[in-house]
C-alpha positions, 0 to 999 in steps of 0.5 A: 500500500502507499501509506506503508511505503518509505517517506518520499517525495513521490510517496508523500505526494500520493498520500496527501493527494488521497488525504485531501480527498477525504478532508486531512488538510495538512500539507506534504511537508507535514505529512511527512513530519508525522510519518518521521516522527511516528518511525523516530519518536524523538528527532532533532530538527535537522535530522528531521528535515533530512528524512523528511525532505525540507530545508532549515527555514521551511521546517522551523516555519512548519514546525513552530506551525504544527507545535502551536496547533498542538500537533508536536512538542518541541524543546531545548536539548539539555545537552547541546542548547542550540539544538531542538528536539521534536516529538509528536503529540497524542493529537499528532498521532491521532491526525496521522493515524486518521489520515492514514485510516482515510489514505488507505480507504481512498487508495482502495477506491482508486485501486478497486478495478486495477488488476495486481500488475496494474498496481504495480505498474502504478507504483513504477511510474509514481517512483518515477515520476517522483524521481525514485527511478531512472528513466528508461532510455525511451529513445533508444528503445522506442524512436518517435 
């Protein structure tokens, strides 16, 4: 399924296209928050940003968006000042694991008529598309 694949662009993209769909507003970069968060617990911003795909200035943005709406807890770490951990909140875990509940029932919506290689094939060019594949020397093989 698309909400257990790994956090990645293409992925999260999927995912918060089918949360949209069933009334989860939160944005890519959120989404992917929540989903680092429920895999690490504790994460310190940086490492944060790393897996889940955001720059220092739109992570502390988000962060400090999502910590004042109750969705993470963040604090000082006692042993380097300068550096903030993030943990999700009861309410963060609760809207990930509606989103992903809702995820899963739009993902069987979409995928309903699509035969096993159909899905695959799917889940090939989403990786593609979100750049988690090399192209396929298309010209070589099929000139236009």
């Amino acid at each position: 399924m698309f909400v257990n694949a790994p956090c990645t662009p293409c992925w999260a993209t999927l995912d918060i296209l089918l949360v949209a769909v069933c009334g989860y507003w939160l944005s890519a970069v959120q989404y992917a928050i929540l989903v680092v968060l429920a895999e690490e617990t504790v994460c310190d911003q940086q490492t944060l940003g790393n897996r889940a795909g955001f720059d220092k200035a739109t992570g502390t943005y988000v962060i400090d968006r999502m910590s004042k709406s109750g969705l993470l807890k963040v604090e000082t770490d006692a042993t380097n000042r300068r550096r903030k951990l993030v943990t999700m909140t009861a309410a963060g875990e609760t809207m990930l694991n509606l989103m992903v509940e809702q995820a899963k029932s739009a993902e069987k919506m979409i995928t309903a008529h699509l035969d096993m290689q159909d899905i695959a094939d799917l889940k090939r060019l989403l990786s593609k598309l979100g750049g988690l594949q090399e192209p396929e020397d298309d010209a070589a093989n099929n000139p236009r």
